[in-house]
MOPAC internal coordinates of N, CA, C and O (Angstrom, degrees):
PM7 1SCF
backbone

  N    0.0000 0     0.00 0     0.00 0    0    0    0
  C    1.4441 1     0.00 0     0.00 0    1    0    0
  C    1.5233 1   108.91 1     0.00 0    2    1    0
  O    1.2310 1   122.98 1   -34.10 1    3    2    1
  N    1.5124 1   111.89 1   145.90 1    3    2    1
  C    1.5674 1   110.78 1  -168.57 1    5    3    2
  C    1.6858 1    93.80 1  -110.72 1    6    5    3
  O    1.2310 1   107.39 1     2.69 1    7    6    5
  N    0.8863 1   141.10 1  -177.31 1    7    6    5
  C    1.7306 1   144.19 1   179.24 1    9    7    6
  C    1.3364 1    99.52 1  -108.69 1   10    9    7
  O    1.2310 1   122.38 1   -24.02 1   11   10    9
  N    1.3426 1   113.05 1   155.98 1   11   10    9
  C    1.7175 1   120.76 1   174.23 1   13   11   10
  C    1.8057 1    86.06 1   -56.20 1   14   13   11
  O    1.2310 1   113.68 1   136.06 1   15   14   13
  N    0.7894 1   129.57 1   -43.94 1   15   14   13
  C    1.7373 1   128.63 1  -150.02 1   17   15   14
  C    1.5947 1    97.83 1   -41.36 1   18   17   15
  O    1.2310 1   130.38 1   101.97 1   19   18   17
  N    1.5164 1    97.59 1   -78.03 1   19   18   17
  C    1.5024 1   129.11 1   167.40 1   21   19   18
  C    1.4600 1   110.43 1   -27.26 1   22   21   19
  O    1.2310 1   114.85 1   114.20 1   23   22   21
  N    1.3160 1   127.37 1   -65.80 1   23   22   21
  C    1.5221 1   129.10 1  -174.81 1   25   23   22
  C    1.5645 1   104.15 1   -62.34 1   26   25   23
  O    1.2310 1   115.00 1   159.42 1   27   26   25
  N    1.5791 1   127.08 1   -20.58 1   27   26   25
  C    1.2013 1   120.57 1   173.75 1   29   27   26
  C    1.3189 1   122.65 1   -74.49 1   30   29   27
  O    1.2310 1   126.37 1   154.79 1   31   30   29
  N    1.6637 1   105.36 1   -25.21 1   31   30   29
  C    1.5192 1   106.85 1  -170.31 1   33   31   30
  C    1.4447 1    97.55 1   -89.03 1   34   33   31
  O    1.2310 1   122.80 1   150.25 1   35   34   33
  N    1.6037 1   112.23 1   -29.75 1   35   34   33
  C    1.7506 1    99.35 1  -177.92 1   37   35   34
  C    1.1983 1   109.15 1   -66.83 1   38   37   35
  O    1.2310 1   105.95 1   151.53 1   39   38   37
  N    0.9639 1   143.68 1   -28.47 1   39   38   37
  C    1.6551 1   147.67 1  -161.87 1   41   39   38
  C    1.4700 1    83.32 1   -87.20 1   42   41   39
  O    1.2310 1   100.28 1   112.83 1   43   42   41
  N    1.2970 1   153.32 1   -67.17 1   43   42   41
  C    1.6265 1   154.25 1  -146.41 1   45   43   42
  C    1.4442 1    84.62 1   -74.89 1   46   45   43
  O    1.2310 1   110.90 1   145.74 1   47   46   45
  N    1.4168 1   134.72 1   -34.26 1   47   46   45
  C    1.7289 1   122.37 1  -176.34 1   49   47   46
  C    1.3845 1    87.56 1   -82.32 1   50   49   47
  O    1.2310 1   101.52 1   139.50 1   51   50   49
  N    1.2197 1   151.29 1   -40.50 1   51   50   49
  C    1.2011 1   124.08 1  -132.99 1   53   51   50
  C    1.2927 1    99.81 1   -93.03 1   54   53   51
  O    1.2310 1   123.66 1   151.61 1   55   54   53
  N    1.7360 1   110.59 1   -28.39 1   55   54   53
  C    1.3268 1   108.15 1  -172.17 1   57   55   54
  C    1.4225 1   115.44 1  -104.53 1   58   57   55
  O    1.2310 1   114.24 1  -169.68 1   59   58   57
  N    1.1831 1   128.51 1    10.32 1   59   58   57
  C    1.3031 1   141.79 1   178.94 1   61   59   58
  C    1.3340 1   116.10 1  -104.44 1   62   61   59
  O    1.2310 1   122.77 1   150.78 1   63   62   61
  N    1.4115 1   112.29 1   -29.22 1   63   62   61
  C    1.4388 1   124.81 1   179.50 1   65   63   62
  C    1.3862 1   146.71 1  -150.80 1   66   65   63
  O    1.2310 1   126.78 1   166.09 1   67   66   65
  N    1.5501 1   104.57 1   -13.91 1   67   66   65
  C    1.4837 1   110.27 1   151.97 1   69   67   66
  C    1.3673 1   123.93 1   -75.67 1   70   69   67
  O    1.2310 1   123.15 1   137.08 1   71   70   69
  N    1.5412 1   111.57 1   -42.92 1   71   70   69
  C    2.0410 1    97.03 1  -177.28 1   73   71   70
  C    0.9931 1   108.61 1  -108.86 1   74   73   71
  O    1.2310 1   126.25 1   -43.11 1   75   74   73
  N    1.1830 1   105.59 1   136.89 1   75   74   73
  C    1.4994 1   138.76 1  -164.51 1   77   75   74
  C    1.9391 1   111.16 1  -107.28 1   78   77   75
  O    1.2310 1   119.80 1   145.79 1   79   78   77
  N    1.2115 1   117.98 1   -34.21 1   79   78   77
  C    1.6293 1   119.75 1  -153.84 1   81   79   78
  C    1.5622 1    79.95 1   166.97 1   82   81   79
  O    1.2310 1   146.11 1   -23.37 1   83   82   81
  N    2.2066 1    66.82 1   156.63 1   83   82   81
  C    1.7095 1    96.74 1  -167.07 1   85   83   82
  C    1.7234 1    88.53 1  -135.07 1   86   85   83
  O    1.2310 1   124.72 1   -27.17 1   87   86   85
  N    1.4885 1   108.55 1   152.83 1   87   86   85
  C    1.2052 1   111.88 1   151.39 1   89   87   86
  C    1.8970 1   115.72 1  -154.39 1   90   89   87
  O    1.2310 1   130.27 1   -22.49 1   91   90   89
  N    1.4732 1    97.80 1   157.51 1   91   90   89
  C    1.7101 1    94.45 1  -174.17 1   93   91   90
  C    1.2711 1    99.47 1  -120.04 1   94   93   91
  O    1.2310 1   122.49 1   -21.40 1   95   94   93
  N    1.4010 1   112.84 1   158.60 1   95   94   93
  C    1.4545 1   145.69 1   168.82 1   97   95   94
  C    1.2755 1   139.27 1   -98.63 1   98   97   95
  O    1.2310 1   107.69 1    10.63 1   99   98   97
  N    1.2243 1   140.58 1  -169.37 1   99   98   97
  C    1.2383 1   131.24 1   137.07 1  101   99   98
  C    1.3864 1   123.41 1  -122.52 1  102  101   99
  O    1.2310 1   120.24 1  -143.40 1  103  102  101
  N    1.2924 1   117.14 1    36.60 1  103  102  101
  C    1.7945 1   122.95 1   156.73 1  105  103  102
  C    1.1864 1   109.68 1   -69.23 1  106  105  103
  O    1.2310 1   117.10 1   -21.51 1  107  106  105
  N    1.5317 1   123.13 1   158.49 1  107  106  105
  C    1.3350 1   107.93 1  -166.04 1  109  107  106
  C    1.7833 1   115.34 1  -156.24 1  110  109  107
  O    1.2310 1   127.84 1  -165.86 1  111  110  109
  N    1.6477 1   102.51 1    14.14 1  111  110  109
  C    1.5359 1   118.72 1  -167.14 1  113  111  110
  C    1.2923 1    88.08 1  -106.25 1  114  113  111
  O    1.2310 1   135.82 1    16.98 1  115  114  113
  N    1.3165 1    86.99 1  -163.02 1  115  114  113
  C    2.1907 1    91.80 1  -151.74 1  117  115  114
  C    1.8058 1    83.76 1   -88.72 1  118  117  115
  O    1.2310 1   143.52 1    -6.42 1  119  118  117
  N    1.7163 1    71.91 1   173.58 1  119  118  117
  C    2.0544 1    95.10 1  -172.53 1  121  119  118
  C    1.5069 1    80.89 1  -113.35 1  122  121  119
  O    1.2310 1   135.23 1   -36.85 1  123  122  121
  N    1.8529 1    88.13 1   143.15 1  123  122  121
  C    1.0683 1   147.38 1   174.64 1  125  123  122
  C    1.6933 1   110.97 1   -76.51 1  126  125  123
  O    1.2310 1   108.26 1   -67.86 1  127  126  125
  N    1.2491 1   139.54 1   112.14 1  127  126  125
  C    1.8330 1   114.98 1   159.04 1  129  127  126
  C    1.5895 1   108.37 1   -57.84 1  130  129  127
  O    1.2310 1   123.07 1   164.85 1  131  130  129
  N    1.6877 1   111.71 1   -15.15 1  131  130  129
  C    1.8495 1    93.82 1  -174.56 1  133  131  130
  C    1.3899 1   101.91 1   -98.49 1  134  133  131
  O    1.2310 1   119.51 1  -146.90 1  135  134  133
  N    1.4341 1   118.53 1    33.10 1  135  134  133
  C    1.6343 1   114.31 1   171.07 1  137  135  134
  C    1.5854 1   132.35 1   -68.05 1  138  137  135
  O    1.2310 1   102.97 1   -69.12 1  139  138  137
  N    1.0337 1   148.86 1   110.88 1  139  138  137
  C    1.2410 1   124.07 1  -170.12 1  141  139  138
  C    1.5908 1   114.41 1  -115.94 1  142  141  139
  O    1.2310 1   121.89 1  -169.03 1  143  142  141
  N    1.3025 1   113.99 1    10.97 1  143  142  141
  C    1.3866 1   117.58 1   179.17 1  145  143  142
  C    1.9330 1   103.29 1  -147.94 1  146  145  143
  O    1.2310 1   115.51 1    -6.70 1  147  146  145
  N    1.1324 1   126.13 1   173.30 1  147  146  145
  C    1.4209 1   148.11 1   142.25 1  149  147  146
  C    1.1666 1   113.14 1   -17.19 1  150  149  147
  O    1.2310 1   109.52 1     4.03 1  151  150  149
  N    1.0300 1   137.25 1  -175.97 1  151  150  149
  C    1.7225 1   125.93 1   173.21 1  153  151  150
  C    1.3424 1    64.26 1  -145.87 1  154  153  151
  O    1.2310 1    89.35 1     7.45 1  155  154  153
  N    0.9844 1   167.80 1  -172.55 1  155  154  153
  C    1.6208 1   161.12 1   -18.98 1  157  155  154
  C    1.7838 1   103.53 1  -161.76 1  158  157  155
  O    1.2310 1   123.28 1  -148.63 1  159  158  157
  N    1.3317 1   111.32 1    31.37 1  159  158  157
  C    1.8213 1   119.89 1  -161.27 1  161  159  158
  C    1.9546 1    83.45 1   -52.11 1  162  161  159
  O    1.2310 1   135.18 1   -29.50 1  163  162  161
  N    2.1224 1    88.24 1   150.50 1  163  162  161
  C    1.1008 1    93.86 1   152.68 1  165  163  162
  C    1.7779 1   108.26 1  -130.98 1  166  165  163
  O    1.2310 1   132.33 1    13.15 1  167  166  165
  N    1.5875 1    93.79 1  -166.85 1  167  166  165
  C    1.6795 1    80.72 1  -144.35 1  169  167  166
  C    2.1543 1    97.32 1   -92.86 1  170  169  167
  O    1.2310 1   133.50 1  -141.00 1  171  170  169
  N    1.0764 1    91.50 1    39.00 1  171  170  169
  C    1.9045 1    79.60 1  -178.95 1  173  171  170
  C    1.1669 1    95.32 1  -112.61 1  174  173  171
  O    1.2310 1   121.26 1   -30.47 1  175  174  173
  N    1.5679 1   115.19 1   149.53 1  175  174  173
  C    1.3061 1   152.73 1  -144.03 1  177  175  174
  C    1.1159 1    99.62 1  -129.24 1  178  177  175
  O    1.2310 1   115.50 1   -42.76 1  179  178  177
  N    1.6461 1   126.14 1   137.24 1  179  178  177
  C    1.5605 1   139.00 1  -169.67 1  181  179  178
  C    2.1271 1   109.68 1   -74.00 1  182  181  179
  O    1.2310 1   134.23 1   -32.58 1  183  182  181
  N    0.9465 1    90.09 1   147.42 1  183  182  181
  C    1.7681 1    92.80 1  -171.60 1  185  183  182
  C    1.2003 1   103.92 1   -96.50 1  186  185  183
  O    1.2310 1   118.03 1   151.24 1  187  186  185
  N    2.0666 1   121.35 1   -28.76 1  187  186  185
  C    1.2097 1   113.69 1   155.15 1  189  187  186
  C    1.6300 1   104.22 1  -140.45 1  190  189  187
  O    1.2310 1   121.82 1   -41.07 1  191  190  189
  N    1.2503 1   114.12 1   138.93 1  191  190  189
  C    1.4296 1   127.11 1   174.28 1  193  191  190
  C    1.5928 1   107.58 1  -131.96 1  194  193  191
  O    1.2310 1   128.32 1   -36.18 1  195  194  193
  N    1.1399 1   101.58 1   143.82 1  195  194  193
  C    1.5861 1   106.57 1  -159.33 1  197  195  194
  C    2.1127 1   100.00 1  -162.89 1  198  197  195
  O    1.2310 1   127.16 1   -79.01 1  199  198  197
  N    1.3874 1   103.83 1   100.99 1  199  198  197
  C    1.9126 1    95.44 1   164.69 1  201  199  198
  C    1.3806 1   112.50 1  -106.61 1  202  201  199
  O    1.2310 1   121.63 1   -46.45 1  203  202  201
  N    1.0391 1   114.49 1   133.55 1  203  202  201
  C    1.5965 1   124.04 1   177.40 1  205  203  202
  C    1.4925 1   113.58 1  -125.18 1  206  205  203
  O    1.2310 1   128.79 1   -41.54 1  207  206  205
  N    1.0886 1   100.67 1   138.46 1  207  206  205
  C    1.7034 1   116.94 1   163.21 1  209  207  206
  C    1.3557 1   119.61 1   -33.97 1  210  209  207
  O    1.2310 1   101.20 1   151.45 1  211  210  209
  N    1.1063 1   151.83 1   -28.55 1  211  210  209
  C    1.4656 1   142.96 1  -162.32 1  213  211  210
  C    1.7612 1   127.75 1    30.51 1  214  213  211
  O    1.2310 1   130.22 1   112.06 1  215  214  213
  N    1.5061 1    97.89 1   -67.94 1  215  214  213
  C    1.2510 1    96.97 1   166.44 1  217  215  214
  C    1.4369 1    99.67 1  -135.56 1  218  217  215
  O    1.2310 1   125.24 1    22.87 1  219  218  217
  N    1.8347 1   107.55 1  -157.13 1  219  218  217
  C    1.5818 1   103.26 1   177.14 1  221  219  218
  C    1.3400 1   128.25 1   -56.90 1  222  221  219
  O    1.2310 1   122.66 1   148.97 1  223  222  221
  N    1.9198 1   112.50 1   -31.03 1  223  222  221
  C    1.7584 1   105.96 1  -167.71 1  225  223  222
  C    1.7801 1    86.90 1  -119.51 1  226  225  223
  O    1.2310 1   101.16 1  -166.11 1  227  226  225
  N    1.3099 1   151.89 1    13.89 1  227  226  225
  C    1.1625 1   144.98 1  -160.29 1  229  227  226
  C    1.5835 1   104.21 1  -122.44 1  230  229  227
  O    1.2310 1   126.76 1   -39.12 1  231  230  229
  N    1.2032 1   104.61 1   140.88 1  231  230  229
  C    1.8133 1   120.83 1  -172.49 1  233  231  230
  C    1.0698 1   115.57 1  -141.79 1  234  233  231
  O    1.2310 1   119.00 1   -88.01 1  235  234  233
  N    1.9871 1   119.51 1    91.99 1  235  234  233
  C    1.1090 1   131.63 1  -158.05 1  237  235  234
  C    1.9566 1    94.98 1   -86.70 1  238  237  235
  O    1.2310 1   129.65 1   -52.32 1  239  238  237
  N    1.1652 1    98.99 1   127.68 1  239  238  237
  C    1.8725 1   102.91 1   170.19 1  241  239  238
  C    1.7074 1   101.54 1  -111.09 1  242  241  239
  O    1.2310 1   123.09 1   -34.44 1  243  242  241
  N    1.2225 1   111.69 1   145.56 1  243  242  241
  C    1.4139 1   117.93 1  -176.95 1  245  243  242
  C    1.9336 1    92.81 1  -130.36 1  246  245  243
  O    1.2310 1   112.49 1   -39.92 1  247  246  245
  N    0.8754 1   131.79 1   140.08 1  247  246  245
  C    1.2966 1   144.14 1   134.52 1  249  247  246
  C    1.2448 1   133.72 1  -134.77 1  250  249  247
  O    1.2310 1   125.40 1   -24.42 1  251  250  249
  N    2.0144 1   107.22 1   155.58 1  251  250  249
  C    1.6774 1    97.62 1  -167.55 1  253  251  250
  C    1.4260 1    93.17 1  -147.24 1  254  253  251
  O    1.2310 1   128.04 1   -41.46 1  255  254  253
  N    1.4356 1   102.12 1   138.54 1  255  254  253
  C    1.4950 1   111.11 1  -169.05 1  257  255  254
  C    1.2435 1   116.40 1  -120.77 1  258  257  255
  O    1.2310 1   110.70 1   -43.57 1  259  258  257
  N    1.7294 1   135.09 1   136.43 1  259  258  257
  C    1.0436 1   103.67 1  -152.10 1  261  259  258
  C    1.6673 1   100.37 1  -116.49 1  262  261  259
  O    1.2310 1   122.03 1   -43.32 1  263  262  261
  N    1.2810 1   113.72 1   136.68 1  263  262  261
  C    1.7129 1   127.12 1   174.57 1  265  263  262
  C    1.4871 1   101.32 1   -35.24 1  266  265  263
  O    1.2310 1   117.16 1   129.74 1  267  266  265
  N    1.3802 1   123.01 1   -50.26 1  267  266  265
  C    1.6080 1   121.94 1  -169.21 1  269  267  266
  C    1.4395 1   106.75 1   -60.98 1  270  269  267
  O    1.2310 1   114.30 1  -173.21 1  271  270  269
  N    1.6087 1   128.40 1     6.79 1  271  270  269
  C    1.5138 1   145.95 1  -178.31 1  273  271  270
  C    1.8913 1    85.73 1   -71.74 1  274  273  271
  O    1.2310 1   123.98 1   -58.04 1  275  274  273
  N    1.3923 1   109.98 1   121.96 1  275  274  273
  C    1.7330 1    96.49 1   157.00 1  277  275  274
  C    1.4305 1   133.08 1   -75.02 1  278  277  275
  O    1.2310 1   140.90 1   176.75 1  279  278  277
  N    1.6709 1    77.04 1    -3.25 1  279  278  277
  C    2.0985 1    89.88 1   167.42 1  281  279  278
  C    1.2336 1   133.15 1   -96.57 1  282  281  279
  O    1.2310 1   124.51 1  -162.58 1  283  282  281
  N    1.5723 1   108.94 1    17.42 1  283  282  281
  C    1.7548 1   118.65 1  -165.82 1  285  283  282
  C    1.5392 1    80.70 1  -146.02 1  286  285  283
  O    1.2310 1   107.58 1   158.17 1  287  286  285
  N    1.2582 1   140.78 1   -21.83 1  287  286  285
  C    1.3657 1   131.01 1  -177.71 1  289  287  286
  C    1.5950 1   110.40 1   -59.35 1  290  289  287
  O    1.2310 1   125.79 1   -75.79 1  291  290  289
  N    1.4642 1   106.49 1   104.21 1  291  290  289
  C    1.9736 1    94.21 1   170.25 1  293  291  290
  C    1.1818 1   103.56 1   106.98 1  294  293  291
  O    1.2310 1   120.59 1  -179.62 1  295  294  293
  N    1.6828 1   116.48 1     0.38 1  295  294  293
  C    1.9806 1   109.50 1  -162.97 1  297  295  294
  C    1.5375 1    87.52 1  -112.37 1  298  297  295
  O    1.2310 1   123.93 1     3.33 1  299  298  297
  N    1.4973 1   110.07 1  -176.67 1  299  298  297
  C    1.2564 1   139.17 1  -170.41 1  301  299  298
  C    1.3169 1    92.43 1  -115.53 1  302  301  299
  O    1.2310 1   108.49 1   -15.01 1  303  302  301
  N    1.2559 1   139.13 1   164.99 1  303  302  301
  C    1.3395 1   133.41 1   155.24 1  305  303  302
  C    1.7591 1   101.98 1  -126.14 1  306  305  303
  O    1.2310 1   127.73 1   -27.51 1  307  306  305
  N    1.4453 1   102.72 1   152.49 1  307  306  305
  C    1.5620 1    97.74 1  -172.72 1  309  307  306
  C    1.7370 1    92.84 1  -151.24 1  310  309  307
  O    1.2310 1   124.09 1  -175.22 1  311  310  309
  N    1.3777 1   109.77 1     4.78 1  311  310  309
  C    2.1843 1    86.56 1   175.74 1  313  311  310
  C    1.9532 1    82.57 1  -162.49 1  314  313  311
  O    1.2310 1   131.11 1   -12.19 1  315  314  313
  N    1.0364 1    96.17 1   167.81 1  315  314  313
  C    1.2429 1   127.40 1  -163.95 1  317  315  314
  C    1.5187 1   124.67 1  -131.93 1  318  317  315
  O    1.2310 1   103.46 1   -71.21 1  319  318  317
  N    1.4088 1   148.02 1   108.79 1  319  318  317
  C    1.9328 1   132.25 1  -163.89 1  321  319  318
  C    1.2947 1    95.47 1  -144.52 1  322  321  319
  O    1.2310 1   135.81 1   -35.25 1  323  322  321
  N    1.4702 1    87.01 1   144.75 1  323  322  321
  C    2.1167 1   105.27 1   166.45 1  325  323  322
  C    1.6177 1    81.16 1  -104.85 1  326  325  323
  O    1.2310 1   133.01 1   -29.72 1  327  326  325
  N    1.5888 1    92.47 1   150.28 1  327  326  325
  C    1.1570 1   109.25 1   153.49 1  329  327  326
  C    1.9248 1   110.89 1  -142.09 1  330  329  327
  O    1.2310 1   127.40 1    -8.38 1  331  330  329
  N    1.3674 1   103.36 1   171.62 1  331  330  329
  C    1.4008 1   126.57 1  -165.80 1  333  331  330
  C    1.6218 1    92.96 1   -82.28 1  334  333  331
  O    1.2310 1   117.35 1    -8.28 1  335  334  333
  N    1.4566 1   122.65 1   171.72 1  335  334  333
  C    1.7042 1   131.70 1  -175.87 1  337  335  334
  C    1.7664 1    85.79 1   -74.35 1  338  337  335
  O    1.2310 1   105.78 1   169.73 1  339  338  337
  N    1.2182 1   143.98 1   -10.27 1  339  338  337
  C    1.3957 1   123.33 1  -162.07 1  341  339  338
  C    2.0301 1    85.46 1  -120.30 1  342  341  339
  O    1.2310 1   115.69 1  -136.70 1  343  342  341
  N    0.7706 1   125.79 1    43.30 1  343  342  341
  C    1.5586 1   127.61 1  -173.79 1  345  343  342
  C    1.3766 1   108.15 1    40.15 1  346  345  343
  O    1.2310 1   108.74 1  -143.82 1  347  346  345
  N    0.9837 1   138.67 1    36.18 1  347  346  345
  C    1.7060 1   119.17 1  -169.43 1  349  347  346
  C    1.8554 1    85.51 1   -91.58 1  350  349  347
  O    1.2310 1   124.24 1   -42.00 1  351  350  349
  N    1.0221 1   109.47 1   138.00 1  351  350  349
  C    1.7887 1   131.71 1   167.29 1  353  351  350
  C    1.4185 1    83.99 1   -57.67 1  354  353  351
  O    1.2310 1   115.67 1   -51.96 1  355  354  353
  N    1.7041 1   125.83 1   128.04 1  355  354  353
  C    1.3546 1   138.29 1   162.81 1  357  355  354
  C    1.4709 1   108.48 1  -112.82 1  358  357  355
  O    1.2310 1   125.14 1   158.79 1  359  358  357
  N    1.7755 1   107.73 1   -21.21 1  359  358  357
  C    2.0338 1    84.86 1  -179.03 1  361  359  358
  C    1.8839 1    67.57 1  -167.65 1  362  361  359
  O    1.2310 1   131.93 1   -18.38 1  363  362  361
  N    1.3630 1    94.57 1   161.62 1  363  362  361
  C    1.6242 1   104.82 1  -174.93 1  365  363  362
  C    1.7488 1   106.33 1  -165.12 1  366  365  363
  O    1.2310 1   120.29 1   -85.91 1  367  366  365
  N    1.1945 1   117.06 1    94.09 1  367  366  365
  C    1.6787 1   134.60 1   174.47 1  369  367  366
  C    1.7928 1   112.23 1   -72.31 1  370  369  367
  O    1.2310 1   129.55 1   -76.76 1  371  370  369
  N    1.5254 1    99.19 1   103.24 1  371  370  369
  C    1.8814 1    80.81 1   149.58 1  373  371  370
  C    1.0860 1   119.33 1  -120.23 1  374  373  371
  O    1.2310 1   126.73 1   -12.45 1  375  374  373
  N    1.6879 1   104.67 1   167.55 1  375  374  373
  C    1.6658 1   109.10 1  -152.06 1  377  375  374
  C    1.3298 1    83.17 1  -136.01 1  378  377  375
  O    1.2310 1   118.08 1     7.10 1  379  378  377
  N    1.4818 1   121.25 1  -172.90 1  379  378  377
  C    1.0962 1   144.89 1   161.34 1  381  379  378
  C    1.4635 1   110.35 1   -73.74 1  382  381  379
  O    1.2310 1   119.49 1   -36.26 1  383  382  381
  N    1.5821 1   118.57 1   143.74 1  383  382  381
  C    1.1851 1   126.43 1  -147.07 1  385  383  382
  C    1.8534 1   101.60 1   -76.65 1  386  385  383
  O    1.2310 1   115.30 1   -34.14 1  387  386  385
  N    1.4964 1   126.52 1   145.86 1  387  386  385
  C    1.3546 1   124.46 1  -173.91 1  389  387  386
  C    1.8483 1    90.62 1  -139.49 1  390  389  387
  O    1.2310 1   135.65 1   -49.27 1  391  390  389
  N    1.2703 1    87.32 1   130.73 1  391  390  389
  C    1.4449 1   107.25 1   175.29 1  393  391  390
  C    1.4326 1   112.57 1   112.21 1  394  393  391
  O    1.2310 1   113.58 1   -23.40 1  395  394  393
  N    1.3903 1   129.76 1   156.60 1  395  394  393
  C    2.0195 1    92.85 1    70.03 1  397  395  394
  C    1.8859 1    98.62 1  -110.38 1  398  397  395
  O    1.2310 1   129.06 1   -33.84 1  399  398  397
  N    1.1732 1   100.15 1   146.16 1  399  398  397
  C    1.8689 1   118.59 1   174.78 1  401  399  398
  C    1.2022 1   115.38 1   -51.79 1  402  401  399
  O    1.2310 1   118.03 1   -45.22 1  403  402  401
  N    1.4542 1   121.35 1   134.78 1  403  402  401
  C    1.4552 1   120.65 1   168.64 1  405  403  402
  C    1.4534 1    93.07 1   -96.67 1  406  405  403
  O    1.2310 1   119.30 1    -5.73 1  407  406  405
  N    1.3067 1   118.93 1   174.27 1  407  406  405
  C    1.6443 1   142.17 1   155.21 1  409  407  406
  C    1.7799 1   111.78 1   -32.09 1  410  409  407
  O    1.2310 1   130.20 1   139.97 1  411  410  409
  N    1.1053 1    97.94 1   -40.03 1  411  410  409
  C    1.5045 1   120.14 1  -152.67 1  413  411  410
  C    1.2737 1    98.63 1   -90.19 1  414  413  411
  O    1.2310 1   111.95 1   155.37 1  415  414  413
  N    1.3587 1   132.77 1   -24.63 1  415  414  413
  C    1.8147 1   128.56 1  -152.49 1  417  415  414
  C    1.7584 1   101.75 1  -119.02 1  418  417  415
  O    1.2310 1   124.77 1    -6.30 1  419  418  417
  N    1.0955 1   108.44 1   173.70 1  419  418  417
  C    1.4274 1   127.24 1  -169.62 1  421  419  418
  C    1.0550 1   105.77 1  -115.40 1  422  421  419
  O    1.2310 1   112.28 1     1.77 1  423  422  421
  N    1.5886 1   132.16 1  -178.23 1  423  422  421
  C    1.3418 1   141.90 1   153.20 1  425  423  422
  C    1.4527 1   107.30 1  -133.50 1  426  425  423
  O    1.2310 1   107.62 1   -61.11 1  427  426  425
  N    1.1567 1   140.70 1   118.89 1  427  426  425
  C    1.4079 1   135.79 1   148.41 1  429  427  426
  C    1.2239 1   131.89 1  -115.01 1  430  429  427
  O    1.2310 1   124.22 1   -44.27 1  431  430  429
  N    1.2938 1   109.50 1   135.73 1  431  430  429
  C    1.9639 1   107.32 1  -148.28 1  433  431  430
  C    2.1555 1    72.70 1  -131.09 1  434  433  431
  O    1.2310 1   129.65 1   -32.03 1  435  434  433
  N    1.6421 1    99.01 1   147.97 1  435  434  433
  C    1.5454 1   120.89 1  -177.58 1  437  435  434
  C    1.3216 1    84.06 1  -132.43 1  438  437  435
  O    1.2310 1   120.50 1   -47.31 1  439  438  437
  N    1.9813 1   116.64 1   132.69 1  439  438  437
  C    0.9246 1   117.89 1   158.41 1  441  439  438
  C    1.7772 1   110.88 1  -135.71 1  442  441  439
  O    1.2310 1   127.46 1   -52.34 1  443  442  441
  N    1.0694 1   103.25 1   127.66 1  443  442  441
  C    1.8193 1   119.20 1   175.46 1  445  443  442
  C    0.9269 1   106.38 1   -57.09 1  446  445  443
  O    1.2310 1   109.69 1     2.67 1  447  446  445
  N    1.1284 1   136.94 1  -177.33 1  447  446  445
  C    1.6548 1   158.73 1   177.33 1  449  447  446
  C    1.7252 1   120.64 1   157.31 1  450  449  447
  O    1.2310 1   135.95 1   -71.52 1  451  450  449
  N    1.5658 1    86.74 1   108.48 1  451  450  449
  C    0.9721 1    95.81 1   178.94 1  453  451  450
  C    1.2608 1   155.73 1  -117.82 1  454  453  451
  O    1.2310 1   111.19 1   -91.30 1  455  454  453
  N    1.8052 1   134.19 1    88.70 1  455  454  453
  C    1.6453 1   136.79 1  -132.72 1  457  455  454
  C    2.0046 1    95.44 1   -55.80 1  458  457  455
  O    1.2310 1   114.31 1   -38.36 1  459  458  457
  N    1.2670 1   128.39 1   141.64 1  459  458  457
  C    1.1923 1   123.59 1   170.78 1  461  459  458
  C    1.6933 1    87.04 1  -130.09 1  462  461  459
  O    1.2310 1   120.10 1   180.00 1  463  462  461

């Protein structure tokens, strides 16, 4: 058993200083813990990314990607990754496929995390 104390400070590291950037793909089979990249990453970069504390052990990530990307224009999206300032893949979601993107549209993916 870890103490609320502990789950507060991991959540204050996790969100203060491990994730750095998010990016999505269109791979779309299950995640691996020995993953270290995207399964199909493409190359557009979030317009706003933002993790916050929420409560003591919870680490809300928000990112938003924008369709006017010529690398999300026309795609499907099917997985979702935080990564650390040195790129290492830290957490990576796939979902069921969303899109395909016009010029005109966004993507915003919310991901929880939660220290237990």
């Amino acid at each position: 058993m870890i103490t609320d104390k502990l789950k507060e400070l991991v959540a204050t590291y996790i969100q203060g200083i491990a994730i750095n950037s998010a990016k999505i793909g269109q791979g779309g089979n299950s995640t691996s813990p020995a993953a270290t990249t995207l399964d199909v990453q493409i190359g557009t970069t979030t317009s706003i990314f933002s993790a916050i504390k929420s409560d003591d052990n919870v680490v809300e990530v928000q990112a938003v990607f924008q369709g006017s990307s010529s690398d999300m224009t026309g795609k499907v999206i099917r997985e979702f990754g935080i990564l650390d300032s040195s790129n290492n893949l830290l957490a990576r979601v796939n979902f069921d496929g969303v899109g395909p993107f016009s010029s005109n549209e966004n993507l915003e993916v919310f991901f929880l995390l939660e220290v237990e």
